[in-house]
Backbone as JSON, one array per atom type, in Angstrom:
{
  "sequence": "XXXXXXXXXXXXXXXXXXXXXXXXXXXXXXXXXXXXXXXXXXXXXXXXXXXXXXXXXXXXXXXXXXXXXXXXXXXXXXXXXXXXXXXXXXXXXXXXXXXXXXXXXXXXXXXXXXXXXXXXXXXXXXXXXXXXXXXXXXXXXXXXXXXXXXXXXXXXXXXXXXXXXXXXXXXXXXXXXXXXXXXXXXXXXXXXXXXXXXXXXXXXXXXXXXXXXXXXXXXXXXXXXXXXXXXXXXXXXXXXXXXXXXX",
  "N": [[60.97, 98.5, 78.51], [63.95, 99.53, 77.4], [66.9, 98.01, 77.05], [70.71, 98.14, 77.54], [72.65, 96.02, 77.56], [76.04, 95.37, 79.17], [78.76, 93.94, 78.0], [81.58, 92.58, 80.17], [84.57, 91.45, 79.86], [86.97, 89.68, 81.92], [90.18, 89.34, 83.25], [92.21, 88.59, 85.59], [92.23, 91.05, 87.39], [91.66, 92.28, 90.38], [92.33, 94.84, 91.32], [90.59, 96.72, 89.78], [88.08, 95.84, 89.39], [85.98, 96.1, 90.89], [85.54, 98.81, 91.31], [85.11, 99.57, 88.52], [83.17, 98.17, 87.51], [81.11, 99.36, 89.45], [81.18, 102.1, 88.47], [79.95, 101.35, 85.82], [77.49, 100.81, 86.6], [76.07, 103.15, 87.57], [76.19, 104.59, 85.39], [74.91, 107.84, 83.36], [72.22, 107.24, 81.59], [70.43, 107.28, 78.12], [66.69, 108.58, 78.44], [64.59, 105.93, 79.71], [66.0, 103.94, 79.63], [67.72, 100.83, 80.76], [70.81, 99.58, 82.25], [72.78, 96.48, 81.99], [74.73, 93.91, 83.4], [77.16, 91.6, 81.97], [79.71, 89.74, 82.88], [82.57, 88.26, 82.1], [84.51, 85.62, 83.57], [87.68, 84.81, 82.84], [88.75, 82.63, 83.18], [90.52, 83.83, 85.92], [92.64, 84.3, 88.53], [92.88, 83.13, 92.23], [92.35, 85.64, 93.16], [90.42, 87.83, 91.39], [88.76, 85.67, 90.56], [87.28, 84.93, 93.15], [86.33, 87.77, 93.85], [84.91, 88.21, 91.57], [82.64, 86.18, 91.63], [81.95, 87.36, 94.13], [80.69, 89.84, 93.45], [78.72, 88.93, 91.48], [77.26, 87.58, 93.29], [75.7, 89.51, 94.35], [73.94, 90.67, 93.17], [72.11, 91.9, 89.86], [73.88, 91.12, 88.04], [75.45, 89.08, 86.06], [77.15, 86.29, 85.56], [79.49, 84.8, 83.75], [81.67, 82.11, 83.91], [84.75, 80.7, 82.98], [86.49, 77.74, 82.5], [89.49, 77.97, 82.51], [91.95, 80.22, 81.64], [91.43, 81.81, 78.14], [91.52, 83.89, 76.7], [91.42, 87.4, 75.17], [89.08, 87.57, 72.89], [87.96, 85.09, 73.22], [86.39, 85.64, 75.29], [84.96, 87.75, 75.22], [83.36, 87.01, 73.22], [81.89, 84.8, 74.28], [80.69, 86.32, 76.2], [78.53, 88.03, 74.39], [77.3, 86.2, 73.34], [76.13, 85.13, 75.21], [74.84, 87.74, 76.56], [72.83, 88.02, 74.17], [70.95, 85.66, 74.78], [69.52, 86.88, 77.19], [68.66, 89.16, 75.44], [66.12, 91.8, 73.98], [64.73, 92.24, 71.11], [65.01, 95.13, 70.86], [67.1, 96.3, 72.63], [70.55, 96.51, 73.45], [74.16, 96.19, 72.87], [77.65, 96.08, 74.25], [80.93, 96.4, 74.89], [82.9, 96.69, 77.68], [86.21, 97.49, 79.04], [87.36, 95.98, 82.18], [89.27, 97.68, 83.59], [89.64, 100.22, 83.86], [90.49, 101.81, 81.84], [88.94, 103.0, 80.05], [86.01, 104.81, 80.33], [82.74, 104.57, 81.73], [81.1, 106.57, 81.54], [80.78, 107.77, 78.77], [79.1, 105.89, 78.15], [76.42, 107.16, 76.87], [76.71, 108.41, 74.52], [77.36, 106.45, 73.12], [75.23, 105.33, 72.66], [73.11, 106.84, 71.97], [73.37, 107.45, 68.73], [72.7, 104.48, 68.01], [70.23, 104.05, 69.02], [68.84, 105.95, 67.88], [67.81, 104.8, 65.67], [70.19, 105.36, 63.71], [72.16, 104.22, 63.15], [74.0, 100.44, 63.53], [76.19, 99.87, 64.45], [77.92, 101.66, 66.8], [81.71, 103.03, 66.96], [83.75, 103.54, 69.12], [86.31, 106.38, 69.44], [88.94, 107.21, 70.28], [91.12, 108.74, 69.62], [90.05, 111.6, 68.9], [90.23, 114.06, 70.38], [93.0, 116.34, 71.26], [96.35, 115.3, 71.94], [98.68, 114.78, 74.93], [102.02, 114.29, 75.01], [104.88, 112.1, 74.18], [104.65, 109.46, 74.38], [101.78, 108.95, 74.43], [101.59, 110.21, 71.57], [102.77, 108.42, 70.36], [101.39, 106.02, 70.94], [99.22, 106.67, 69.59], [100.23, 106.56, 67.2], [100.78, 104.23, 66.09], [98.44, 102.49, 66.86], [96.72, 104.24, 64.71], [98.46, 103.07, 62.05], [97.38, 100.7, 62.21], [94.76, 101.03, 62.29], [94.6, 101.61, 59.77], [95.13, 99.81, 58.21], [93.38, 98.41, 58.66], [91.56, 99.38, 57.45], [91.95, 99.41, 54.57], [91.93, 96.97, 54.19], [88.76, 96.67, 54.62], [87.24, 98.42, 53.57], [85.47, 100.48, 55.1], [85.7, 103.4, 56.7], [87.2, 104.27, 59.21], [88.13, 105.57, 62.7], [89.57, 104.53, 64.45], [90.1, 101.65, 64.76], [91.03, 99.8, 66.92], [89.93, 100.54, 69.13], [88.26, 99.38, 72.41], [85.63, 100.0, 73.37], [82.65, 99.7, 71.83], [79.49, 99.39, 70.54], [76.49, 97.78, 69.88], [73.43, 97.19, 68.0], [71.11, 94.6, 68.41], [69.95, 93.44, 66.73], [72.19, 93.4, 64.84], [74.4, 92.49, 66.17], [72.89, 90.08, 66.49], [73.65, 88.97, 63.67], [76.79, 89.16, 63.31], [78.0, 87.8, 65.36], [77.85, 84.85, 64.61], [80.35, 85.02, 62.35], [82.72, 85.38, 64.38], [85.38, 84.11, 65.97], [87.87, 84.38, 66.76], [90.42, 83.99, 69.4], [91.66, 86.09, 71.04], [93.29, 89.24, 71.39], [92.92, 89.68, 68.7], [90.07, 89.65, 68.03], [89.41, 92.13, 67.95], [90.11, 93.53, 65.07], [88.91, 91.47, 63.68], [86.14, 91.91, 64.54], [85.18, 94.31, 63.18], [86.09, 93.94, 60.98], [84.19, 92.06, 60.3], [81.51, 93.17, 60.11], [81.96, 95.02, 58.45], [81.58, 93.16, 55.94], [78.86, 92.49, 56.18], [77.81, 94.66, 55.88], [76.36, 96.9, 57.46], [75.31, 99.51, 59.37], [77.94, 102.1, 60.36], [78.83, 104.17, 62.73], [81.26, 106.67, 64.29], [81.87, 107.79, 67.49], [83.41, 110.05, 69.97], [85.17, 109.32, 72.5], [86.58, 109.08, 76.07], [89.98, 108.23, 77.12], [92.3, 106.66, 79.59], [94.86, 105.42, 79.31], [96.62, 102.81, 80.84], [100.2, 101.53, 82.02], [102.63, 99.11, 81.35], [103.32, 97.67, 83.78], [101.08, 98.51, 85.52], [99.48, 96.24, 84.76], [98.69, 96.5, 81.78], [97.51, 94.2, 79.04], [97.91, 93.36, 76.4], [100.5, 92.33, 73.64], [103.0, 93.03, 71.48], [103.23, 90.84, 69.63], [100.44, 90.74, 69.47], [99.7, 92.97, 68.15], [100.64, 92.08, 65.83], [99.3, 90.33, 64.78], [97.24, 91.61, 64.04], [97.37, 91.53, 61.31], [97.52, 89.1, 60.56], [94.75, 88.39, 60.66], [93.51, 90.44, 59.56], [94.2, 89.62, 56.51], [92.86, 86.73, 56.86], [90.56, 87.64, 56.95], [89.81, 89.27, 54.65], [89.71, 87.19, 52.86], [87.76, 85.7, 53.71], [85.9, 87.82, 53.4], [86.1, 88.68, 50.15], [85.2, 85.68, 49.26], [82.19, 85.71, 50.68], [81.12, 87.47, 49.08], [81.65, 86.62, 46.3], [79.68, 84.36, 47.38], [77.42, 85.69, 46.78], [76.91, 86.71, 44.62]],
  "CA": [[62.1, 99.42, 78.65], [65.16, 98.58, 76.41], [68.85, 97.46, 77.78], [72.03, 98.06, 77.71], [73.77, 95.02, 77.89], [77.18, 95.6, 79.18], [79.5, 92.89, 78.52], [82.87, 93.26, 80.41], [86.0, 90.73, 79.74], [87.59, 89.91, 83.19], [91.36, 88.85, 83.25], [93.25, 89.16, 86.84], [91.74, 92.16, 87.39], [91.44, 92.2, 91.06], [92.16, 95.96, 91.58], [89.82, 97.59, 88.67], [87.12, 94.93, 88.66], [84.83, 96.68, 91.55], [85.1, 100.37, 90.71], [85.13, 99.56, 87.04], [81.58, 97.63, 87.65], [80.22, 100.64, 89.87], [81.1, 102.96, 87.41], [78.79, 101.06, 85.18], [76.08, 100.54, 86.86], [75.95, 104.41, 87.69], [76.08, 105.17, 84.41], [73.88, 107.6, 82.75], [71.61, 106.82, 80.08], [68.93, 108.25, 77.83], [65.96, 108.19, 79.34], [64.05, 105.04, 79.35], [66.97, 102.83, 79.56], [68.6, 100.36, 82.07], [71.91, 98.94, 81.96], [72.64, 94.77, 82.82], [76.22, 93.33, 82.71], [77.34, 90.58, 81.94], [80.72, 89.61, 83.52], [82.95, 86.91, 81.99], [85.11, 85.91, 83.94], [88.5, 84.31, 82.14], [89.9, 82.23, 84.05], [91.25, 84.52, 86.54], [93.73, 83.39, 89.78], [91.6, 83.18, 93.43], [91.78, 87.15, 94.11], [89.68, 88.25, 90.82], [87.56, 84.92, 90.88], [86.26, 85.46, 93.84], [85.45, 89.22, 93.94], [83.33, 88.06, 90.68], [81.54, 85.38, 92.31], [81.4, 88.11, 95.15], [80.45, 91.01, 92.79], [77.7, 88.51, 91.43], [75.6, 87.24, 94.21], [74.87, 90.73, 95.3], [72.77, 90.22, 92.16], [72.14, 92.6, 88.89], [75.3, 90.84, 87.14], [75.05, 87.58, 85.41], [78.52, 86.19, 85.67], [80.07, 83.36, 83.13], [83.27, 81.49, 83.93], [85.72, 80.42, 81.63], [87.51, 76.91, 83.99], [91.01, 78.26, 81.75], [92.38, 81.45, 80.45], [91.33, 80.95, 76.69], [91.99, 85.12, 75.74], [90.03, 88.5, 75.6], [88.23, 87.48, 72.3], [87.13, 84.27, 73.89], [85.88, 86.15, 76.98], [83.93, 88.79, 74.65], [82.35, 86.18, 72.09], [81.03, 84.21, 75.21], [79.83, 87.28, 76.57], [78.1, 88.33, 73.32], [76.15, 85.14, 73.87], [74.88, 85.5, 77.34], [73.87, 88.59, 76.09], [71.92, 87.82, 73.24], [70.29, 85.33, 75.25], [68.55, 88.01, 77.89], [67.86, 90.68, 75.82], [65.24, 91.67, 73.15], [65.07, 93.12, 69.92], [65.32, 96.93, 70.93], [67.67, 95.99, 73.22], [71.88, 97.01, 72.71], [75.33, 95.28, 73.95], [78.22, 97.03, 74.51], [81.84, 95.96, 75.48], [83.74, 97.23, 78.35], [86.86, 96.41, 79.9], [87.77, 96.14, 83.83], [90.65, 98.04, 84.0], [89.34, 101.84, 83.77], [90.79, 102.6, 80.96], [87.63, 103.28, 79.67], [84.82, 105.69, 81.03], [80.94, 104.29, 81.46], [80.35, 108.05, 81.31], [80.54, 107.66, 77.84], [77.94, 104.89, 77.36], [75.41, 107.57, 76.37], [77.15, 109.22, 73.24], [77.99, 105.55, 72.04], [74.02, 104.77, 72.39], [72.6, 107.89, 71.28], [72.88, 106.68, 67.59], [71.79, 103.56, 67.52], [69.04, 104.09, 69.94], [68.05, 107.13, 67.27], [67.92, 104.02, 64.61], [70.97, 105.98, 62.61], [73.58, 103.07, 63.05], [73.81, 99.21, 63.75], [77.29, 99.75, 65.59], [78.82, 102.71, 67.26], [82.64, 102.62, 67.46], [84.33, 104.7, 70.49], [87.51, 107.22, 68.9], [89.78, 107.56, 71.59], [91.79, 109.92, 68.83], [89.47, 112.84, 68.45], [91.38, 115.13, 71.1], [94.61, 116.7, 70.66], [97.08, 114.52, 72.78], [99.93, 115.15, 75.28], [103.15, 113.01, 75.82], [105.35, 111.23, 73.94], [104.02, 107.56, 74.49], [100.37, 108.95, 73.65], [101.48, 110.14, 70.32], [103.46, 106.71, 70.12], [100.57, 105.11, 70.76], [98.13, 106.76, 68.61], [100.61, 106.3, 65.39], [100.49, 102.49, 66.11], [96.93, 102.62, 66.4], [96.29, 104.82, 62.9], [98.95, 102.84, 61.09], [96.42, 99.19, 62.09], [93.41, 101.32, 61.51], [94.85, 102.64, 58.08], [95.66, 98.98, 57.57], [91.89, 97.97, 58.32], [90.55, 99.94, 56.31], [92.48, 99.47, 53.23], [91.26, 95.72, 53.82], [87.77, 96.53, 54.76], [86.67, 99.32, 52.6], [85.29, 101.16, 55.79], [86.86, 104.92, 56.94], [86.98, 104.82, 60.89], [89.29, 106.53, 63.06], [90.29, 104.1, 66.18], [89.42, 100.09, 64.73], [90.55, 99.1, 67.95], [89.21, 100.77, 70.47], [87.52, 98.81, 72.72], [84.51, 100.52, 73.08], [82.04, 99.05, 70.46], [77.75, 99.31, 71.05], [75.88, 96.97, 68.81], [72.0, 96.68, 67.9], [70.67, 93.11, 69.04], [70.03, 92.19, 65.56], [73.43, 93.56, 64.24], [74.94, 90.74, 67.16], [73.35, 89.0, 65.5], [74.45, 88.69, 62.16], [78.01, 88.95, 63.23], [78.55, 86.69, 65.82], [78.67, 83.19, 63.5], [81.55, 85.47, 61.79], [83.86, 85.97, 65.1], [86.36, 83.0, 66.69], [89.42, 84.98, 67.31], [90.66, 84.11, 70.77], [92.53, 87.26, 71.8], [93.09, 90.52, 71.23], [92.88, 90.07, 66.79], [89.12, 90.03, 67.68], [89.05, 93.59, 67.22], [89.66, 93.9, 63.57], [87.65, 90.54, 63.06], [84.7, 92.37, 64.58], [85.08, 95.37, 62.33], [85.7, 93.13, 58.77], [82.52, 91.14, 59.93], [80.3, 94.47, 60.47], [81.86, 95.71, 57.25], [80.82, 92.17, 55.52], [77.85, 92.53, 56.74], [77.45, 96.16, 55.42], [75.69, 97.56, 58.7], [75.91, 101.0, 59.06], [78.77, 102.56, 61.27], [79.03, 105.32, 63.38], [82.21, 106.68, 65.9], [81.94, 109.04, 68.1], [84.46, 110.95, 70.72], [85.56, 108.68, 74.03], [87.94, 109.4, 77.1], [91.01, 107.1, 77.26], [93.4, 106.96, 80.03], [96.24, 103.98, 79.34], [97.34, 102.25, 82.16], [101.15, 100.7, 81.87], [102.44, 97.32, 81.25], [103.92, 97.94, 85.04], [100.5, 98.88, 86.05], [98.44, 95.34, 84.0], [98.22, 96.18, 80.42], [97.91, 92.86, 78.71], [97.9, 93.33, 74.92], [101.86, 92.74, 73.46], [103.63, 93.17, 70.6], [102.42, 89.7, 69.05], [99.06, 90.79, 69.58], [99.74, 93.84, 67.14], [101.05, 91.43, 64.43], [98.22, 89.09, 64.89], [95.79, 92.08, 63.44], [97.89, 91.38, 59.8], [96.73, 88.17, 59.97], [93.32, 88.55, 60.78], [93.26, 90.67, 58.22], [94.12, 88.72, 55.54], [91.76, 86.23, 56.52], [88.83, 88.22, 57.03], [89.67, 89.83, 53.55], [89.4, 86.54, 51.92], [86.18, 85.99, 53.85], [84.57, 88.92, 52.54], [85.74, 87.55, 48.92], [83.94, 84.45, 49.22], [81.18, 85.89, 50.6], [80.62, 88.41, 47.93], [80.66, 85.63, 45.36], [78.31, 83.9, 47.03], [76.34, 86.36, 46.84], [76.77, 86.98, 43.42]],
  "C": [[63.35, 98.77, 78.07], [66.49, 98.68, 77.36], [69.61, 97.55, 77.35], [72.59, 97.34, 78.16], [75.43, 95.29, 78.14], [78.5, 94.45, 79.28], [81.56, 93.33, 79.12], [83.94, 92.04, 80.73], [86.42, 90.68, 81.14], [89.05, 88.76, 83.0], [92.28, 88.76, 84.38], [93.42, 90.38, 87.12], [91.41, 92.84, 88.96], [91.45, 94.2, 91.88], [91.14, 97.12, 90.87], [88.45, 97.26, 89.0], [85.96, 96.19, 89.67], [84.36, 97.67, 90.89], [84.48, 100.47, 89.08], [83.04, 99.47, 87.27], [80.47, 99.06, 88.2], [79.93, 101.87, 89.63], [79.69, 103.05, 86.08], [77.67, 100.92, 85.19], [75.08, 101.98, 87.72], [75.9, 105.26, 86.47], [75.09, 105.74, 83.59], [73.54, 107.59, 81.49], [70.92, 107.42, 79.44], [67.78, 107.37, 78.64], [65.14, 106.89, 78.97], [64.98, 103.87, 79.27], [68.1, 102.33, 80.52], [69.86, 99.75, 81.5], [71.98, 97.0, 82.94], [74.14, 94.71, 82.71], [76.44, 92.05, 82.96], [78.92, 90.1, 82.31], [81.64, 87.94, 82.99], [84.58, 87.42, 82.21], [86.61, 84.91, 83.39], [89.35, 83.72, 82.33], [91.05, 82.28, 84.91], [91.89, 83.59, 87.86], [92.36, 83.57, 90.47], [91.13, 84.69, 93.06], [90.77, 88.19, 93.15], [88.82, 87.44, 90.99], [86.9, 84.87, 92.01], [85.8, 86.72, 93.89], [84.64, 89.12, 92.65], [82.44, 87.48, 90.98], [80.85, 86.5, 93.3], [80.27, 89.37, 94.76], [78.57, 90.34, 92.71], [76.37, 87.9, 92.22], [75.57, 88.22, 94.61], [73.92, 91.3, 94.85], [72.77, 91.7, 90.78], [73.28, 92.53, 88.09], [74.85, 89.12, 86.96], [76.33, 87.24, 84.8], [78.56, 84.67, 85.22], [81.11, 83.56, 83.29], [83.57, 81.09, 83.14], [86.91, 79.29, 83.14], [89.27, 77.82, 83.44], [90.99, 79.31, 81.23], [92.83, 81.08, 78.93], [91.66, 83.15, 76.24], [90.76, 86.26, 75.43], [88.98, 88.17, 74.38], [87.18, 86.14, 72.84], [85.93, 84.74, 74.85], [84.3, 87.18, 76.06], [82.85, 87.92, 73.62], [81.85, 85.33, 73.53], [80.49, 85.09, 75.81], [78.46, 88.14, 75.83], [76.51, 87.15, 73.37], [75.19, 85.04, 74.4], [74.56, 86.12, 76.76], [72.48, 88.97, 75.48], [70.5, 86.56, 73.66], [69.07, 85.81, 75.94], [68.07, 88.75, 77.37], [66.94, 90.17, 74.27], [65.34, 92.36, 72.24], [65.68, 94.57, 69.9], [66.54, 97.19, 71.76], [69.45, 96.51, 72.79], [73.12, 96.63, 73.49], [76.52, 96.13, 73.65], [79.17, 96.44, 75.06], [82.89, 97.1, 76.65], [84.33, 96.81, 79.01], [86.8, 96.57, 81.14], [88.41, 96.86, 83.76], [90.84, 99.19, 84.0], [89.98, 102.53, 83.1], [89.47, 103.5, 80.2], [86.48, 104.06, 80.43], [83.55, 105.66, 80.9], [80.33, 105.66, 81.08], [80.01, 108.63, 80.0], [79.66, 106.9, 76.74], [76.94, 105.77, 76.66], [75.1, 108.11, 75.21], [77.25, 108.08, 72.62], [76.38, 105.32, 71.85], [72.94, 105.53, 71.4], [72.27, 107.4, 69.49], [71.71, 105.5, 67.06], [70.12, 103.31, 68.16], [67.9, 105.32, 68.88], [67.9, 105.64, 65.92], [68.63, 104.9, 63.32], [71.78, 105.17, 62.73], [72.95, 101.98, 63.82], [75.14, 98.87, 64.58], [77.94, 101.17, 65.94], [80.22, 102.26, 67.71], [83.08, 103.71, 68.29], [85.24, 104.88, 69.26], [88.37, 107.45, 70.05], [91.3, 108.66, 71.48], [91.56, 111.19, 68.54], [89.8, 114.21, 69.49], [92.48, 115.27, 71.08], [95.12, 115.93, 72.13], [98.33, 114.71, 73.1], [100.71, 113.8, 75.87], [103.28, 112.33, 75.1], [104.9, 110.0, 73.66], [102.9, 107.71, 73.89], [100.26, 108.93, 72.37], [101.88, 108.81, 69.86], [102.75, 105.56, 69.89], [99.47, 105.41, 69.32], [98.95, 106.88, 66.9], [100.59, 104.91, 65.35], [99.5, 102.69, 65.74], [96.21, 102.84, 64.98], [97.09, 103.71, 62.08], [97.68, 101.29, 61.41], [95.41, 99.58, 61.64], [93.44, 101.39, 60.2], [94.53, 100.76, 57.12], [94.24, 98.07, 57.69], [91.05, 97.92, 57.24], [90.65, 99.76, 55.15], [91.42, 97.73, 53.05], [89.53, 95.59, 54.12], [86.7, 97.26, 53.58], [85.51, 100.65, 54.0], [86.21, 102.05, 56.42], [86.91, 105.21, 58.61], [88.69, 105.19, 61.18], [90.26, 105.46, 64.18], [89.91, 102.61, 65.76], [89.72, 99.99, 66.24], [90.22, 99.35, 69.18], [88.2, 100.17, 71.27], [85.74, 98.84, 73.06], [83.78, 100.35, 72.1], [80.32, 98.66, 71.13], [77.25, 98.61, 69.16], [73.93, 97.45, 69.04], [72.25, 95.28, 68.28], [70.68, 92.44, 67.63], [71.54, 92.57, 64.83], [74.54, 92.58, 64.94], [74.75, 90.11, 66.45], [73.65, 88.2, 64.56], [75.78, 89.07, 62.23], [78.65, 87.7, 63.91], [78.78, 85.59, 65.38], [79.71, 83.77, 62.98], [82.86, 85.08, 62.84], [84.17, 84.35, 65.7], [87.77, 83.55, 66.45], [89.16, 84.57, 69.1], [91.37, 85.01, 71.85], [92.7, 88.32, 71.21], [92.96, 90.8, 69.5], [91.28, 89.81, 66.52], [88.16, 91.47, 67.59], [88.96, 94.29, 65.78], [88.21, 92.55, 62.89], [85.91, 91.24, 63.17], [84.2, 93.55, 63.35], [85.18, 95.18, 61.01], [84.28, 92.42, 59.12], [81.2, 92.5, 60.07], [80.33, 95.08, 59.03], [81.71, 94.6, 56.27], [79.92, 92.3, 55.16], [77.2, 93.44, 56.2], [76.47, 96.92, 56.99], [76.53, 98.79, 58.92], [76.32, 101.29, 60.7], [78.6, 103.74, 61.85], [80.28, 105.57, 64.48], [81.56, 108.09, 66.4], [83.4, 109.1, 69.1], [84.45, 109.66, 72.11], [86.64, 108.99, 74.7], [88.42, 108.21, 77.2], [92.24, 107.65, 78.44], [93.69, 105.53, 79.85], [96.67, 103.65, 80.38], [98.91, 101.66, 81.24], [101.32, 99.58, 81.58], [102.83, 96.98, 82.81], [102.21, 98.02, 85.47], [98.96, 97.35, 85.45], [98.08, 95.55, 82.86], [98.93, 94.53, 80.32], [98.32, 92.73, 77.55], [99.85, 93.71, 74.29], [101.98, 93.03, 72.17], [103.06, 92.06, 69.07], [101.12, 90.05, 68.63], [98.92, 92.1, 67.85], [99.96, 92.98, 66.06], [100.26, 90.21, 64.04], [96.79, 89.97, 64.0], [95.78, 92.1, 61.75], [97.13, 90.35, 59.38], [95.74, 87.11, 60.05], [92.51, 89.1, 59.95], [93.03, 90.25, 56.85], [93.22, 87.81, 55.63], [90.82, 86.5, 56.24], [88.91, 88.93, 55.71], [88.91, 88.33, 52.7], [88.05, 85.85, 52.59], [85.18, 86.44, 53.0], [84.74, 88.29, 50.97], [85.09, 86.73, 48.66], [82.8, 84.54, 49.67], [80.4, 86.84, 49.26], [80.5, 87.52, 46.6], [79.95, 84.72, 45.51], [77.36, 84.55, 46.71], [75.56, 86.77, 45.42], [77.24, 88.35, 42.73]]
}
């Protein structure tokens, strides 16, 4: 029976972390398929590190620490790991954060693809509904102008690069992971120049997004946005040098 690896980033998360988890592990699937998660936890204060330790001995979570907050790409490339460790070829990993921005209820539209062997990554869209309020549009012209600015450097046409939502094949892991060592939030375009590297075929579909505040624990600042320029640039001249090795 194939898996759904769910890896989920944990940062001082102490109000999300439960529900978030029990969301996921309620989540349904197509048929024939269980979900696992993998829980890394990022060097959170006491009141998240323990409710992960707590979360995890009640068992069906397989929980890596991090002794120091090293950053959400750290947290997701060590989770990627674990992952790839447990599962098996047919197998599929899947990032989600704590913090319910995100909706497990959607794991089944991101799997659907690759589970039909029509894609090697499904990316979530968190743009494909018309959107009310000020800040939303605010947000989603940020958003398009980094995607726009992906794409120009990737040569791939998606709608949302960074939406966190992102389902892999097992072997599409793993021919990216030696690509990724970003330590914080600029491993969202890295993942998406090493997939389009890679050439592995894409797919988005539709996902629900509610935003939490910076008042309410968003973490991702301003920096973080100007960090996806130059991630970019590297991962362009990546792909260059890979393409003439290649010939």
């Amino acid at each position: 029976m194939p898996t759904l690896h769910v890896v989920m980033p944990v940062f001082n998360e102490p109000a999300t972390l439960e529900p978030c988890v029990e969301r996921v592990r309620r989540a349904a699937l197509p048929a024939g398929w269980s979900v696992a998660i993998t829980l890394v936890d990022d060097g959170s204060t006491a009141a998240t590190a323990d409710l992960c330790a707590r979360l995890a001995h009640r068992g069906e979570i397989d929980l890596v620490t991090h002794p120091k907050n090293r950053g959400k790409g750290a947290a997701i490339r060590t989770g990627f790991a674990r992952a790839l460790e447990r599962s098996a070829a047919d197998d599929a990993i899947l990032v989600q954060d704590a913090d319910l921005e995100y909706d497990p209820a959607d794991f089944a539209a991101l799997l659907a693809p690759a589970a039909a062997g029509e894609a090697d990554v499904v990316l979530g869209n968190r743009w494909a509904t018309p959107l009310k309020g000020l800040k939303r549009l605010a947000h989603r012209m940020l958003n398009g102008f980094l995607t726009v600015s992906s794409n120009l450097m990737t040569g791939l046409r998606v709608q949302d690069m960074e939406c966190c939502l992102k389902l892999f094949t097992v072997p599409a892991m793993r021919t990216i992971l030696p690509d990724l060592d970003e330590e914080r939030f600029g491993i969202e375009p890295q993942i998406v120049a090493a997939v389009a590297r890679r050439r592995l075929r894409v797919r988005e579909v539709p996902v629900s997004y509610v935003p939490r505040s910076f008042e309410e624990g968003k973490k991702i600042r301003m920096k973080d946005g100007l960090r996806v320029f130059v991630v970019l640039w590297r991962e362009r001249g990546r792909t260059r040098r890979a393409r003439r090795a290649r010939g």
